[in-house]
Every structure is written in structure tokens, then in C-alpha cells.
PAMIBA-795448 format. One record per atom (N, C-alpha, C): x, y, z. Coordinates in steps of 0.02 Angstrom, whole numbers, plus 32768, in hexadecimal, padded with zeros to 4 digits. Last residue first. Layout:
PAMIBA-795448
XYZ ...
***
This chain:
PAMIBA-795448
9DA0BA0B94F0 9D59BA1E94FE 9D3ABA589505 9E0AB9FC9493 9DDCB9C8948E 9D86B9DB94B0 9E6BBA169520 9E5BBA0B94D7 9E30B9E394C3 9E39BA5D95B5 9E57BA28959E 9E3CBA1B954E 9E4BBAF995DA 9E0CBACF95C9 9E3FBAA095BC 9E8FBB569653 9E8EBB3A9623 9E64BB0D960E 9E71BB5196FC 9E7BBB8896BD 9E7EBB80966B 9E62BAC59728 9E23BAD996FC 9E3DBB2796E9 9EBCBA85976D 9EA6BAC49770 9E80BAFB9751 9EF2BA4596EB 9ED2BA229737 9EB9BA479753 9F0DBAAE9695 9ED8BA7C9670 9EDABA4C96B6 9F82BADA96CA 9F46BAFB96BD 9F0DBAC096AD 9FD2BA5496E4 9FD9BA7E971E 9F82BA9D9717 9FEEBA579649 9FDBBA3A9678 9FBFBA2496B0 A046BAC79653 A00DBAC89624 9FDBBA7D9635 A0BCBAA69683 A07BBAD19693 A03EBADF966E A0E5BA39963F A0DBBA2C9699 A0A7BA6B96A8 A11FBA6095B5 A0DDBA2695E3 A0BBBA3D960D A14DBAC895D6 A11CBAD995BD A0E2BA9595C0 A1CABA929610 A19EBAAC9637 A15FBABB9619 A1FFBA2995AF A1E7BA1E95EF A1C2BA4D9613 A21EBA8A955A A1F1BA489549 A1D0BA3C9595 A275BAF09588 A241BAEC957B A20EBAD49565 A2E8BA9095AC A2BCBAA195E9 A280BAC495C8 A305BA729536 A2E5BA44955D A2CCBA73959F A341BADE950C A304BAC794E4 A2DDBA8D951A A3A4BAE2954E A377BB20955D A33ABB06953C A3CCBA489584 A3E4BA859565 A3A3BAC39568 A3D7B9F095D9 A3FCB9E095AF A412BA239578 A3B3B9F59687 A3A0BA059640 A3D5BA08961E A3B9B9CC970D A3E9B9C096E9 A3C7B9B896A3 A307B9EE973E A34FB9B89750 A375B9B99729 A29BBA7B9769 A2B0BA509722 A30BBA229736 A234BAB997BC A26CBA9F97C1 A283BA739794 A1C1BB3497C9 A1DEBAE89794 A216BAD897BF A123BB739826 A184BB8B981D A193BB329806 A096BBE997EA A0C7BBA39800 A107BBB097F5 A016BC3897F8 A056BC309805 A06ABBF89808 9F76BC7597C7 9F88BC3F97DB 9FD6BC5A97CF 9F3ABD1497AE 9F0CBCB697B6 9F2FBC9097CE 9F58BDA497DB 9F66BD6197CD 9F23BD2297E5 9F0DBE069766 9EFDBE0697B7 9F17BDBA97A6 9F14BEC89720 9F28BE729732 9F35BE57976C 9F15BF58974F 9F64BF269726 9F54BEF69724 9E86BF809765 9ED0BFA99721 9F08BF7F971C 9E4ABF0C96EE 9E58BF5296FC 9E76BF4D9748 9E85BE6296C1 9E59BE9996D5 9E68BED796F2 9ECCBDF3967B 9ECDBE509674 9E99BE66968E 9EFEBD7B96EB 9EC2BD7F96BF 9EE2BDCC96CB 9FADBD2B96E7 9F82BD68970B 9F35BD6196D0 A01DBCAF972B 9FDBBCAF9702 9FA7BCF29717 A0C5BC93971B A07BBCB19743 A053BCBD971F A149BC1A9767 A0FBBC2C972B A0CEBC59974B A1E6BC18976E A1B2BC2B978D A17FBC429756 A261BBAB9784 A235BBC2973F A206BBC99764 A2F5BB549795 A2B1BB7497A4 A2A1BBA49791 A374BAC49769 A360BB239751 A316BB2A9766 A3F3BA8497AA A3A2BA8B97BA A3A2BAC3979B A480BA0D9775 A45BBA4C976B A41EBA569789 A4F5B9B797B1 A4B5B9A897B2 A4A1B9F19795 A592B95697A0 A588B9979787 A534B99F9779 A600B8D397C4 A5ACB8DF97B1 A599B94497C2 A685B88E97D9 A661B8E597D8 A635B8EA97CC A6BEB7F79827 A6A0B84197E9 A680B8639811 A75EB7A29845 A70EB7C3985A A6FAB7E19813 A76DB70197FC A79DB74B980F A73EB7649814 A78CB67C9844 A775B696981C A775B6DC9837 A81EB618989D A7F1B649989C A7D0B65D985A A877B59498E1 A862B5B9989F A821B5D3989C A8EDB5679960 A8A0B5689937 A886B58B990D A98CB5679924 A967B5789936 A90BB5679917 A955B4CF9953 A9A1B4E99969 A9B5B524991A A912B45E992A A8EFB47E994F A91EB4AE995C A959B43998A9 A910B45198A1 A8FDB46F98ED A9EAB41E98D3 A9CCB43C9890 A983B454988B A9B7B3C3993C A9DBB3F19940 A9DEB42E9904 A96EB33C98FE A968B3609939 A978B3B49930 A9C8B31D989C A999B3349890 A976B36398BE AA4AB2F698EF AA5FB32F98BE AA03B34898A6 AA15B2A39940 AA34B2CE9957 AA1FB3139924 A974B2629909 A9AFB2579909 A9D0B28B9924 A8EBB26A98ED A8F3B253993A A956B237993D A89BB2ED98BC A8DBB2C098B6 A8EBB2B198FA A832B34E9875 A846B35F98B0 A865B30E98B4 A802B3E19800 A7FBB387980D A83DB37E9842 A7F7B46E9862 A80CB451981E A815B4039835 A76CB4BC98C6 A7AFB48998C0 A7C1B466987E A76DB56998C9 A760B53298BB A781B4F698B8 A733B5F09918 A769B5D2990E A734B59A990F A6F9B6A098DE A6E7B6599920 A708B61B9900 A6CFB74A98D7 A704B70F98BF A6F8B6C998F7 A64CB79898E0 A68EB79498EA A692B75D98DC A60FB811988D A600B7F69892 A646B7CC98B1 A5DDB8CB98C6 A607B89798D2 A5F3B85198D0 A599B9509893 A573B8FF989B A5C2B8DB98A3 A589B9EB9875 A5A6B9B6985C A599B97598A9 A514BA60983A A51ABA3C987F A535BA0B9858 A4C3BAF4980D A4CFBABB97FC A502BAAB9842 A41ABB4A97E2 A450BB1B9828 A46ABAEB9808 A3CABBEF97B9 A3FCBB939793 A419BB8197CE A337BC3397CB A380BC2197CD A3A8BBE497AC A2C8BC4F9782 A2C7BC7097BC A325BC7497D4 A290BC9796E7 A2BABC6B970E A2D7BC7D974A A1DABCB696DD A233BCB796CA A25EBC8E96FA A160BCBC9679 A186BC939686 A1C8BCB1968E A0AFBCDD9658 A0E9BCEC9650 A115BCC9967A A012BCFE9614 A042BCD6962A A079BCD49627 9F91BD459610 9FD4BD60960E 9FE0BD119629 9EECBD7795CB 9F14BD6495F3 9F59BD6B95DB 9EB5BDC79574 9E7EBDC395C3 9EB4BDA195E4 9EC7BE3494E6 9EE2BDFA9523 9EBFBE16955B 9EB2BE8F9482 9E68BE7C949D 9E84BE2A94C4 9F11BECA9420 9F0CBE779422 9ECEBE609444 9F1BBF489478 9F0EBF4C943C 9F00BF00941B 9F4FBF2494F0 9F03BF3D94F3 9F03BF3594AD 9FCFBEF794F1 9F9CBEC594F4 9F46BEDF950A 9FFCBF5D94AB 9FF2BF3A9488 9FAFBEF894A3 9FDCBFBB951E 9FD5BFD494D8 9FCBBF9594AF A03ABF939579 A002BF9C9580 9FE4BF929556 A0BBBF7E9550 A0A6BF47952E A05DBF3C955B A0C8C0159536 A0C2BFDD94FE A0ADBFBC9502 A0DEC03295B7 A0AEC0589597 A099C0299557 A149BFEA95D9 A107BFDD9602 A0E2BFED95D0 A1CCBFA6957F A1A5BFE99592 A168BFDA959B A23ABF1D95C7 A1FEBF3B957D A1D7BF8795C0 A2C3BF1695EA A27CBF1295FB A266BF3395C7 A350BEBE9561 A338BEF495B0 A2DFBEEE95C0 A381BE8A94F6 A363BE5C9546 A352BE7E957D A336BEC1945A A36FBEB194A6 A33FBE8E94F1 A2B6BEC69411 A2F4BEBD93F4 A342BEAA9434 A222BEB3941A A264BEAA944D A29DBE999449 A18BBEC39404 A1C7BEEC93CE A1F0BEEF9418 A113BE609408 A137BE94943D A16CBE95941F A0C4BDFE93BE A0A2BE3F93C5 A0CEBE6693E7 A10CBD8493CA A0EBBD9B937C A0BDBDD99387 A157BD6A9431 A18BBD7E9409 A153BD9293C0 A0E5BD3E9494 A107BD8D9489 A11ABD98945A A06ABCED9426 A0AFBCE7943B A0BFBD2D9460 9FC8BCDC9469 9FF2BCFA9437 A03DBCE69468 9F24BC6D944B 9F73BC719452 9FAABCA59441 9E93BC73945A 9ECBBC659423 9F01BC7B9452 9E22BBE79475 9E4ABBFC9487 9E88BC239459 9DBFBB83942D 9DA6BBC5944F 9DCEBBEA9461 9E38BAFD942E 9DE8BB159404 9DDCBB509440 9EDBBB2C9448 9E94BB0A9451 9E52BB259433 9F71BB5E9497 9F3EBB5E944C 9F15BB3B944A 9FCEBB3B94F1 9F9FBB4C950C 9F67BB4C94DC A039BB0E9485 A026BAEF94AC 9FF7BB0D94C7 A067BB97944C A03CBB51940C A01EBB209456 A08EBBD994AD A04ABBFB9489 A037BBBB946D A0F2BBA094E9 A0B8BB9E94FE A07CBBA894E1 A14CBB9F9471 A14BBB5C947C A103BB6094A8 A159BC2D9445 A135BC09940A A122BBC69434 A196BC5294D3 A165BC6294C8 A143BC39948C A215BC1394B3 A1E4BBF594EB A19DBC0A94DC A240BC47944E A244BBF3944B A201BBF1946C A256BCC99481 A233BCC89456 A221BC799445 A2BBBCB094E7 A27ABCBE9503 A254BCC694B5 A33ABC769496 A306BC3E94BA A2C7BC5D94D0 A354BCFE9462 A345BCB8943D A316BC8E946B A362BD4394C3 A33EBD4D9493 A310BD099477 A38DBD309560 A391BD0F9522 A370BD1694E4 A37ABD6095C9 A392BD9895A5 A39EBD6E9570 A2B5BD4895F0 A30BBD2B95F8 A32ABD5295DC A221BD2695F6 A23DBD579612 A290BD359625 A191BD149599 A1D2BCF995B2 A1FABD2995DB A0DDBCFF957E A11FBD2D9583 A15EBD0795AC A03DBCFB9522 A097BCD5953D A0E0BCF79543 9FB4BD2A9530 9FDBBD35952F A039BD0C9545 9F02BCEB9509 9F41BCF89544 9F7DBD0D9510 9E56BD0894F4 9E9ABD0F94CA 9ED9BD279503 9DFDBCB79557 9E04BCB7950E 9E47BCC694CB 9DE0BC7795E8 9E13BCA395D5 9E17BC889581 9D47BC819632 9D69BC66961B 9D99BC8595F6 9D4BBD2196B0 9D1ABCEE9682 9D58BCBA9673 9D59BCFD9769 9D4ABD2D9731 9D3EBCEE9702 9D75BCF297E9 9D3BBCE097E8 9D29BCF7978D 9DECBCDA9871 9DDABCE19831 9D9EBCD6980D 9E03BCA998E6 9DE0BCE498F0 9DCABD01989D 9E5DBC6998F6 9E27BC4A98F0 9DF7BC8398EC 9EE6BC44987B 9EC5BC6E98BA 9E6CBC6898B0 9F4BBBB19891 9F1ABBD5986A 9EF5BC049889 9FF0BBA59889 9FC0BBAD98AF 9F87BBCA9884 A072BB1298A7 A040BB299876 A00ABB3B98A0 A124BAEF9895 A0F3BB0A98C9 A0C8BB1A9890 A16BBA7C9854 A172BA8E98AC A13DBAA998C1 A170BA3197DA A139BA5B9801 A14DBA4B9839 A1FBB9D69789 A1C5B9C097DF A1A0BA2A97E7 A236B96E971D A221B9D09736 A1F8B9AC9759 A2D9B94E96C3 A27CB93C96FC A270B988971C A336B91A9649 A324B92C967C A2DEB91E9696 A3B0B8D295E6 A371B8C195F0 A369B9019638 A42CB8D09589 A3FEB91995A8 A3C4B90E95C3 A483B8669553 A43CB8689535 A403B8B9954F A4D9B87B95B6 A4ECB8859560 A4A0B89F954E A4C3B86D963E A4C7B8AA962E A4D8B8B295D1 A48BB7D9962E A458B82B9629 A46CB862961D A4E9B7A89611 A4BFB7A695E0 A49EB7DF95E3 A546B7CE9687 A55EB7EA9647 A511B7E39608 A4EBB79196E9 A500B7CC96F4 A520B7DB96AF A4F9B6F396C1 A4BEB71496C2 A4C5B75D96CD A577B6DB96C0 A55AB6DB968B A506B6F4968A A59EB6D1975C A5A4B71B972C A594B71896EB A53FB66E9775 A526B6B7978D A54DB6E89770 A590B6099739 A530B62B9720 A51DB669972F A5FFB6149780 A603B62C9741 A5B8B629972C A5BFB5F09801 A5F2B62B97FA A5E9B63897A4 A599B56D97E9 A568B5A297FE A58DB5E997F3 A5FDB52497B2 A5CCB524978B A5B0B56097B4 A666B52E9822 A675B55597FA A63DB57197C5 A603B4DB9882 A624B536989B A631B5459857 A616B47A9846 A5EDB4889848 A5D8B4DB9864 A69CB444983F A668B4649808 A646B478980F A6B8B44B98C8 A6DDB46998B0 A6BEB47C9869 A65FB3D298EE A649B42E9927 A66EB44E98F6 A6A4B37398A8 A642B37C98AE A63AB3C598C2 A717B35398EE A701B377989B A6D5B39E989B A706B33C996A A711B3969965 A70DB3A2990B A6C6B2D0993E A6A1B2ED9966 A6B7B343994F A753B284991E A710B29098F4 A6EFB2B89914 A788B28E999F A7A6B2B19963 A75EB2B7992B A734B22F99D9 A734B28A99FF A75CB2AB99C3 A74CB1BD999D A6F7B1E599A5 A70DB22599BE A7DBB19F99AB A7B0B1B6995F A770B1DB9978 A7E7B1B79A3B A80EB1DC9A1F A7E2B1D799D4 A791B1239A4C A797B1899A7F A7A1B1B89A5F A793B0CA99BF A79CB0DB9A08 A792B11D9A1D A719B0659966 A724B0B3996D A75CB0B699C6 A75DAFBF9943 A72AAFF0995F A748B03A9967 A740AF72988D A766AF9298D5 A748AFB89905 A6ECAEE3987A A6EBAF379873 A70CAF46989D A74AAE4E9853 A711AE789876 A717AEC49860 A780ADF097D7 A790AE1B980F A753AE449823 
***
């Protein structure tokens, strides 16, 4: 006997298989790709804005300063140990806040003090960091109908397209937290900024990560901007 041939009705039933997996394969990657990340906490930080003033002209910066600014104890002392070891380099020393400024609460530190201290330490610079805001913004991902193997019989017919079968929407739940850096040299009487930038850190996984991520990105930022020497030289 010969090969039968495909008629109208098999190729267009096969056909809506083909569109019907293939909707569903893309639908379910894309929310397997949205749950991995949000398990795993991956995020991205994008530098929005970076200015260096040009009008700066002073020496190389020897002993800086790392300051945080959150009512988090905990994490602004994290941050600070995470910049100070990171900026640390041959010629350069590094201090944490949290290892010279007595800040037992989350209120403002006393001017007069932490004059005092960073004259008494012999700091030429300041670096400091706070958080400008958090945005969060839900993401509709929506639902898009698929065809279940598709029967060129009544009862198959009818059973699968009667009703068409939907994948249910989601909620994608996005975070942005921005993080403003300012970089002052101490010169008389308050310090004269060197450089500003504003972070934008993507759906951080946790307070530790946004301070991974940002102590990269700016420290980074310095060492392109020749405020910083690059390690090694």
C-alpha cells in the first residue's frame, strides 16, 4: 500500500499543534526565567549619573574615609568595611566609619565629632553613600492561550477547543534602590566635592547585594576617573 496522504483537515490540525506548543514552550521559559532570578537574587546596577568637577586640582588622596548613611546600623557598618577593603591599595589607607565614629543609633552624628575625628586620623578625603530611594513597580506578565492536541473528531474537536485554555497571568514584583555617592577632598573649612554619582541597583536580592554591587560600580567609576589609582600602580 502506498503512503497515505496528509488531507486539509490533518496539516491545519497538525499545524495548530505546532503554534499550540510552541506558545506554551515560550510562555513557560519566560516564567522559568522570572522565578530563577527572582530565587537566585541576581541583580544589575546601571550609573545613571557621574560628575567629576573640573575645577579640582589638589593632591593625590592618601588616607579616605567610608561613610554610609542608612538607619541600618548593621548594614551601614557592612558597607562601610565593604568600601574601605575595596578602595585599599599600595599608598592608600582606608578607614571604615564604623572603626573611628562611636554611633551607637541611627540619628545624625555630631558635627563637632566627627570634625574632631577626621582631623585627628589626618583624612584628606570622605566618601560617602546614601540611599536616595527604593521603586518598586509590578510587571504584568499575562496569560496567552494554547491549543491542547487538536482532533479532527467531533468529541476531540470540541473538548480541546470548547473552552480554549489559558495560562494564568503573573505578578512580577520589580525593585530599583538609588544610591547617591559623593566624593569630597577635606580641604579647609568643609571640603570641596570631587566627584557625584547617582546607582541604580535592579531587583537586589538583599542589602548585602546591593552592597556588592555598588562598591564595584564605584569604585570603579574612581579608578576611570583617575581619583583612585588602579591596584597595582
Amino acid at each position: 500500500m502506498g503512503r497515505p496522504q496528509m488531507t486539509g483537515w490533518d496539516f491545519e490540525s497538525r499545524h495548530w499543534i505546532a503554534i499550540g506548543v510552541e506558545t506554551r514552550l515560550k510562555h513557560l521559559l519566560l516564567i522559568a526565567v522570572l522565578l530563577f532570578a527572582a530565587a537566585n537574587g541576581d541583580a544589575s546596577i546601571k550609573l545613571k549619573e557621574s560628575w567629576k568637577n573640573p575645577n579640582y586640582s589638589g593632591q593625590p588622596l592618601k588616607t579616605i574615609l567610608a561613610l554610609g548613611m542608612t538607619n541600618n546600623l548593621e548594614t551601614r557598618a557592612d558597607f562601610e568595611v565593604a568600601l574601605a577593603d575595596k578602595m585599599a591599595r599600595p599608598g592608600i589607607t582606608t578607614i571604615a566609619g564604623t572603626d573611628i565614629l562611636l554611633r551607637p543609633t541611627a540619628g545624625p552624628i555630631d558635627m563637632v565629632y566627627l570634625r574632631e575625628q577626621i582631623t585627628a586620623y589626618k583624612i584628606d578625603a570622605v566618601v560617602v553613600c546614601r540611599l536616595v530611594k527604593v521603586k518598586t513597580h509590578v510587571v504584568d506578565v499575562p496569560g496567552q492561550p494554547y491549543i491542547l492536541p487538536y482532533y479532527t473528531s467531533f468529541y476531540g474537536y470540541y473538548g480541546t477547543v470548547y473552552p480554549v485554555v489559558y495560562t494564568p497571568d503573573y505578578l512580577v514584583k520589580e525593585k530599583t534602590v538609588q544610591v547617591e555617592t559623593n566624593v569630597y577632598a577635606m580641604t579647609p573649612p568643609d571640603g570641596e566635592l570631587i566627584w557625584t554619582g547617582t546607582s541604580d541597583i535592579f531587583d537586589p536580592g538583599s542589602a548585602h547585594q546591593v552592597i556588592n554591587e555598588l562598591v564595584e560600580s564605584v569604585v570603579k567609576e574612581l579608578e576611570k576617573l583617575e581619583i583612585l589609582s588602579k591596584p597595582g600602580k
